[in-house]
N, C-alpha and C positions, 0 to 999 in steps of 0.2 A: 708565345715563347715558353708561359709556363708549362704548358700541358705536360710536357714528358717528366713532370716533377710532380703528379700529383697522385702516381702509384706512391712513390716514397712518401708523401704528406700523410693517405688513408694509412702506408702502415702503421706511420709513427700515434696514429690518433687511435687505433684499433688498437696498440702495442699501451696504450694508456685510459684503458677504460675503466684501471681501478684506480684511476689517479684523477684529482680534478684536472677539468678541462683546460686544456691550453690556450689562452689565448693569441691566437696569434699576431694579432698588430701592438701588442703588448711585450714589448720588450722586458726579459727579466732583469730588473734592475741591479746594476754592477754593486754588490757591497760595500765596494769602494768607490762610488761612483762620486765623479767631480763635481762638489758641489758652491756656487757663485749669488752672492747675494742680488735679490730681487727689490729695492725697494728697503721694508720692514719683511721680506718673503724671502724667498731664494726660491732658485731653480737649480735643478740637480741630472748631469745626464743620465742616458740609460747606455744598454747594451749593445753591442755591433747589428745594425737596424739588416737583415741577412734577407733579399728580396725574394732569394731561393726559399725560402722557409714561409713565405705569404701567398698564399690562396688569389688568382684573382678577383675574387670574389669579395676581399678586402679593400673597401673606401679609405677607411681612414689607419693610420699608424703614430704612434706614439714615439714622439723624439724626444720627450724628456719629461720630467715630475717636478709639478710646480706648485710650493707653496703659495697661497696669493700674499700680496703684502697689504695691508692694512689701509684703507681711506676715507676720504669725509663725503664721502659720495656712495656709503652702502646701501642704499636702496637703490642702485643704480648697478646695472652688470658692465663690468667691462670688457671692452673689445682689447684680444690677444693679439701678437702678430710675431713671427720667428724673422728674424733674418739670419739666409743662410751663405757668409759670405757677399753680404751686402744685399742681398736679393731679397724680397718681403715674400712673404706667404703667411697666409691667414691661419691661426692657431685656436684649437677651441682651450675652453677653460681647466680641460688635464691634461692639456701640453700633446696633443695629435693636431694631425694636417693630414692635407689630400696624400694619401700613398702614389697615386699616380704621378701628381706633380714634382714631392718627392724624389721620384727615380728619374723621373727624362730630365728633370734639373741634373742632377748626377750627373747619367749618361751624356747630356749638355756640354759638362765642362771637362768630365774626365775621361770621356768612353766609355763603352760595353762592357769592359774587361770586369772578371767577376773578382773583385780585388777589393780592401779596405779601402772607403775614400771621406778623407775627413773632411769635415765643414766647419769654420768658424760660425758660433751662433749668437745671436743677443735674442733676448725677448726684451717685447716692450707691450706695456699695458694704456691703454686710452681709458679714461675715466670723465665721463662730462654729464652736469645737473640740465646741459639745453643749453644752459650759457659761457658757462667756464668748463675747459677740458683740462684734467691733468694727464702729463703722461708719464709714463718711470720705466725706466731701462735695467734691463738686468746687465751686470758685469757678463763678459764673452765664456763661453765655453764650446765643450766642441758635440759634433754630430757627426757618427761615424755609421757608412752605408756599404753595402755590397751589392751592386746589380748584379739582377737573376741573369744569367747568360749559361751558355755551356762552356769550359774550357775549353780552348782551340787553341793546339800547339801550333811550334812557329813554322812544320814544314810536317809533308805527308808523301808518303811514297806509295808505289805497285809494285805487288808480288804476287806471280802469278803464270800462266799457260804463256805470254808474250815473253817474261825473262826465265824461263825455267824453272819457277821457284827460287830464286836464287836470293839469301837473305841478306841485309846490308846491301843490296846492290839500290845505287841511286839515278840507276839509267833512265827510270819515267819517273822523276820525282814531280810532284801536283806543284803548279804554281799559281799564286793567289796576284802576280803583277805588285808584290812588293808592300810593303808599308805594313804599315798597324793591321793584324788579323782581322783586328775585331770594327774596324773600318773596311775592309776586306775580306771578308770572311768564308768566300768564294772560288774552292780551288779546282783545277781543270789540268789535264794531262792525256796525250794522245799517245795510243799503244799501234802497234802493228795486227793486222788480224793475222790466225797462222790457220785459217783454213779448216778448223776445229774447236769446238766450244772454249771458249777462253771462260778459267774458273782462275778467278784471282780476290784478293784483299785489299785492304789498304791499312798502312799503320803509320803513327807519332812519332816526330822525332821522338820521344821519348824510348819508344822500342826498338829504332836505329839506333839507340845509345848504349844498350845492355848488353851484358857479358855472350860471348857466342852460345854460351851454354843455356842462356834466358829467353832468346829471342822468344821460341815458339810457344813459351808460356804468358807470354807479355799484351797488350792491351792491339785490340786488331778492330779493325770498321768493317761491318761485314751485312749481311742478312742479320734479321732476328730469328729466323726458321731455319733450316735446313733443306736445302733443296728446291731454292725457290727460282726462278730466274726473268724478274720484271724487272721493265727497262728503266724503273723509274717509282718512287718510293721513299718510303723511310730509314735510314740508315741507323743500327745500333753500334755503341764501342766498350768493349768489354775484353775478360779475357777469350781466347782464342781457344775457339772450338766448343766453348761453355756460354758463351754470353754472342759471339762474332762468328758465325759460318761463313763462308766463300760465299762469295756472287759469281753469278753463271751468265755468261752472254752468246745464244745459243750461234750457231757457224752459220754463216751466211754467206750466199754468192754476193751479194748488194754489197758488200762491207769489203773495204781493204786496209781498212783502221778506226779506230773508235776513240769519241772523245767523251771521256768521264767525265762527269762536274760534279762534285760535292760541293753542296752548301752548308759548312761548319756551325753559321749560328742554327739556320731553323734545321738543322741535321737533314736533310732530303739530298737525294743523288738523282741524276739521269743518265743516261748511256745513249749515247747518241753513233749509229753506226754511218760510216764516210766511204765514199766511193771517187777513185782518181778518176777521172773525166779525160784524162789527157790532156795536150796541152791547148789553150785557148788559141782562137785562131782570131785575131785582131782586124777590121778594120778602120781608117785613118779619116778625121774630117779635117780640109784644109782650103784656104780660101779670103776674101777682103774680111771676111767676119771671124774669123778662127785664128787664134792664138795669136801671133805679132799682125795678123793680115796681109802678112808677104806672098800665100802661094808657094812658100819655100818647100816643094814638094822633094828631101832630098833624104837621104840613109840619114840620120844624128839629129834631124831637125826635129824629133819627137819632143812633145812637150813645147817646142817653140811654137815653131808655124805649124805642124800638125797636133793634132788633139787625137791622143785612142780614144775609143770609145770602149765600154766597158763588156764585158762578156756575163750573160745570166750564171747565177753561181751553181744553177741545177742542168744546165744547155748550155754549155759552149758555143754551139751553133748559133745561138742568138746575140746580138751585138746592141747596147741601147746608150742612149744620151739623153741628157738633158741640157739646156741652155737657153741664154740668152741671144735671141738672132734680131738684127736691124732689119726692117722692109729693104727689100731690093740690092743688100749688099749679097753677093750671089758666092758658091761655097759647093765642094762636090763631094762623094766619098772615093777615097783610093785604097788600095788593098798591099800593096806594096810600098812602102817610103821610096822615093827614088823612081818609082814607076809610073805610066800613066796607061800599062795595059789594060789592068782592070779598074773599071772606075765608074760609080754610078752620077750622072746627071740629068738636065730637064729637057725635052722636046717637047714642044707646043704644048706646055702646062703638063705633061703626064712625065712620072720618073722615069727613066730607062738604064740600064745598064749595058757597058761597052759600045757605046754607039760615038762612032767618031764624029755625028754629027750634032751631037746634043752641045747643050750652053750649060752655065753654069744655076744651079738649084736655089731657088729667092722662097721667101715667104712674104704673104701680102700685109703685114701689119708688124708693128716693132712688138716684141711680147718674147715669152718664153716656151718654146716647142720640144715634144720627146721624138728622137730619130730612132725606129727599131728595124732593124735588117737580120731576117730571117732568112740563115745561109742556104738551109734545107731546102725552105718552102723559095729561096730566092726571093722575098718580097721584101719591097723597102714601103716604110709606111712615115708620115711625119705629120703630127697632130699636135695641135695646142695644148699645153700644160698646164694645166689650172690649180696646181697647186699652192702653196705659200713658199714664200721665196724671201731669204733674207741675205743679205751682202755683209760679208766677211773684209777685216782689215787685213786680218793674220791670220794662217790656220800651222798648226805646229803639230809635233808628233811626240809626245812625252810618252815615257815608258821605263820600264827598267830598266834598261840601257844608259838611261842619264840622267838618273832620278825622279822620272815622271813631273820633270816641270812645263808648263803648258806652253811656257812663252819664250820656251829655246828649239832648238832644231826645225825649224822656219823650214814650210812649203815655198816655192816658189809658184805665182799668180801665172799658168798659160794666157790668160788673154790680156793683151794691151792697148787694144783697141778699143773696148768698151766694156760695160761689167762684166766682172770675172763673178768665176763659178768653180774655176779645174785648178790643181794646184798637182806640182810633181818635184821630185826628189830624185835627181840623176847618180848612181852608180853609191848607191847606201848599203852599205858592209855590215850585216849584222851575228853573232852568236844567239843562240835559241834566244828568244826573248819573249817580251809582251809588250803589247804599245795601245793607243788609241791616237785617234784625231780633235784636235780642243782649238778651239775660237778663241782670236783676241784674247788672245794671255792666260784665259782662267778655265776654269770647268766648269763655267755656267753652262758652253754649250761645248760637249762632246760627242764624239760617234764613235762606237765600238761593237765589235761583232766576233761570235765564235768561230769563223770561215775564214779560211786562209789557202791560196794566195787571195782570193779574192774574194766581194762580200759586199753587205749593201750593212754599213753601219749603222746604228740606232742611238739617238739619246740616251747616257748613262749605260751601253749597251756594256757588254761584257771586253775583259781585254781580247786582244787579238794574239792569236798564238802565232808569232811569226819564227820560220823556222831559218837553222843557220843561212847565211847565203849573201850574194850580193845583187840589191835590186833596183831598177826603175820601178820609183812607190807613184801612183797616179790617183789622184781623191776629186771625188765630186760632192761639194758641199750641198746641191740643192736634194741628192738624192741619200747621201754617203755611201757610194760606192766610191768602193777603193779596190785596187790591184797592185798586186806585187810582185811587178814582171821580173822572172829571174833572167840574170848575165851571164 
């Protein structure tokens, strides 16, 4: 995290070669610094401890200057100790500690944010001959810290070949899914391609704030060079056109829009180019083993008695499942809700499709099988799952929409017949948003992915960019695929 802070470190240390050496883990002590009796000793703070300002390279840092106090145990060294806010950490004899623990303590309680954060401190001194220990507390004072972070404002826009240049305009404004940046720090925004190099920026609210007359002088996220145009990289923020060049995303057939992601704290961008596939073309499992087990092969029964199956997020044309299937409870595919024209099942052990003679499709042993039907190649395939599988109480949809709480907006369980796996949300009305999928109430376990309508979610994965609309949402917990059929 420090690296981009240690051009500014060398110059300040090259800008002071006729001055003694600074230490760094060495705070200069406040003149007026507060100081709180030790004992027969005191302890005295020091300076606003500034993480940005320490080398990694730094073990240890200095929280404070300490008299020792006097005792009957001086041939004997004593053991130090700070508490910071009730928490102990080990202290040497001129008042430093681990700098590392130091700071993710901080970051611990208060967050990343690069902001003044005070600590109540005591020290206390251990003194023992082997037999008797005395110990002596110093009266509280304080410990004041800044983690090293970058600033990251509360919102970030595109300006560029997709809105015309057009300034103040918050049509692609970047969203991070809400909350604390610097818990979030992760912003992402889908632009239109226009068929032609898209050269565009990105800038702070701060620079959406300024007089019309300021903008183009104001602080822009760009390239560090001029003229460069990689998909993926380091991003600089500075003034514009001196410090922040355009980014260039050269014109592609493959591309019919792009998804930017900046990541504010370690400052890195990627550009990701997106192709419309058209629309998924679905088919239906339904049967004694799928969803209520009724067979209810009818137009609205989706999600009841029929189960979709999910579409590959790169081949439409491909169609896959995972699930839980009983031996012998038999189950077919149909392609129309309400229909039994097209529809694949079993003859004498081999699968077939449309055959008005076939029976319905069993597996030999109770377990968990993936069903793949490739529309192209026509081939239906069904093989044993061998993956890890774990059973869900709840699965919920938290997101901007409703303040990202895990354990509101409730999937409903497809199968009732036996372990569920598939969960769906009928006729859900959203404004652009962001959302994930999260387990029994908490974000121990969530899935989230940058694809949208559809997508195969990941642990801790990114939010989902769900665009305006009203939808049947359909999630599969063993795999996290989800779809967001539009109405």
């Amino acid at each position: 995290m420090k690296k981009f802070l240690y051009i500014a470190a060398t110059a300040l240390l090259l800008t002071s070669c006729t001055e003694d050496f600074k230490d760094w883990a060495d705070p200069q002590s406040n003149p007026q610094a507060e100081v709180v009796s030790f004992g027969t000793g005191s302890v005295a703070s020091v300076d606003v401890i500034d993480f940005a300002q320490i080398p990694d390279s730094v073990e240890k840092v200095k929280v404070c200057d300490i008299t020792a106090p006097s005792t009957n145990y001086d041939s004997y060294t004593p053991e130090y100790y700070i508490y910071l806010n009730g928490q102990e950490f080990v202290l040497d004899l001129e008042g430093y500690m681990n700098a590392q623990e130091l700071e993710s303590y901080v970051v611990s309680v208060f967050g990343q944010a690069p902001e003044v954060r005070t600590l109540t401190a005591k020290v206390k001194s251990v003194m023992t001959d082997g037999t008797t220990a005395t110990t002596i507390w110093s009266d509280e004072f304080n410990v004041s810290v800044i983690p090293d972070a970058p600033v990251i404002s509360s919102a970030y826009y595109y300006i560029g070949t997709s809105n015309g240049w057009t300034p103040f305009d918050a049509t692609y404004k970047l969203d991070n899914g809400g909350g604390d940046v610097y818990a979030n720090p992760v912003f992402t925004v889908i632009i239109p391609a226009t068929g032609e190099d898209n050269w565009f920026k990105i800038y702070p609210q701060e620079t959406m704030d300024v007089a019309e007359g300021d903008f183009w002088a104001s602080n822009f996220i760009g390239y560090p060079v001029n003229g460069e145009n990689e998909m993926s990289g380091t991003f600089v923020e500075g003034v514009n056109d001196q410090v922040a060049f355009s980014f260039k995303i050269p014109a592609s057939a493959d591309a019919d829009k792009y998804r930017l992601t900046f990541d504010m704290m370690n400052r890195t961008f990627t550009f990701e180019p997106l192709k419309d596939l058209g629309t998924p073309d679905l088919w239906y499992l339904v049967g004694s083993c799928i969803g209520d087990g009724s067979w209810g092969n009818s137009a609205g029964n989706e999600g009841v008695g029929l189960i979709p199956m999910y579409p590959q997020t790169d081949n439409y044309s491909i169609n896959t499942y995972v699930g839980y299937f009983p031996a012998g409870q038999g189950f077919k595919l149909i392609h129309t809700p309400g229909s039994w024209d097209e529809q694949w099942g079993q003859k004498d052990g081999v699968l077939v499709k449309n055959d008005g003679g076939s029976s319905d499709i069993t597996v030999p042993e109770d377990g968990y099988y993936q069903i793949t039907y490739d529309m192209q190649m026509d081939v239906l395939t069904i093989t044993k799952y061998a993956g890890a599988v774990s059973v869900y109480d709840m699965i919920g949809m938290p997101g901007a929409y409703q303040g990202w709480d895990p354990g509101a907006t409730l999937m409903t369980g497809m199968s009732t017949t036996h372990e569920n796996h598939d969960w769906y949300i009928k006729g859900a009305t959203y404004d652009a948003t962001e959302l994930k999928f999260a387990a029994n109430g908490s974000w121990d376990i969530n899935w989230g992915g940058a694809a949208f309508p559809l997508g195969i979610g990941e642990q801790n994965g990114p939010n989902i960019p769900v665009a305006a609309g009203t939808y049947d949402v359909i999630f599969n917990d063993i795999l996290g695929e989800y779809y967001f059929i539009a109405k």
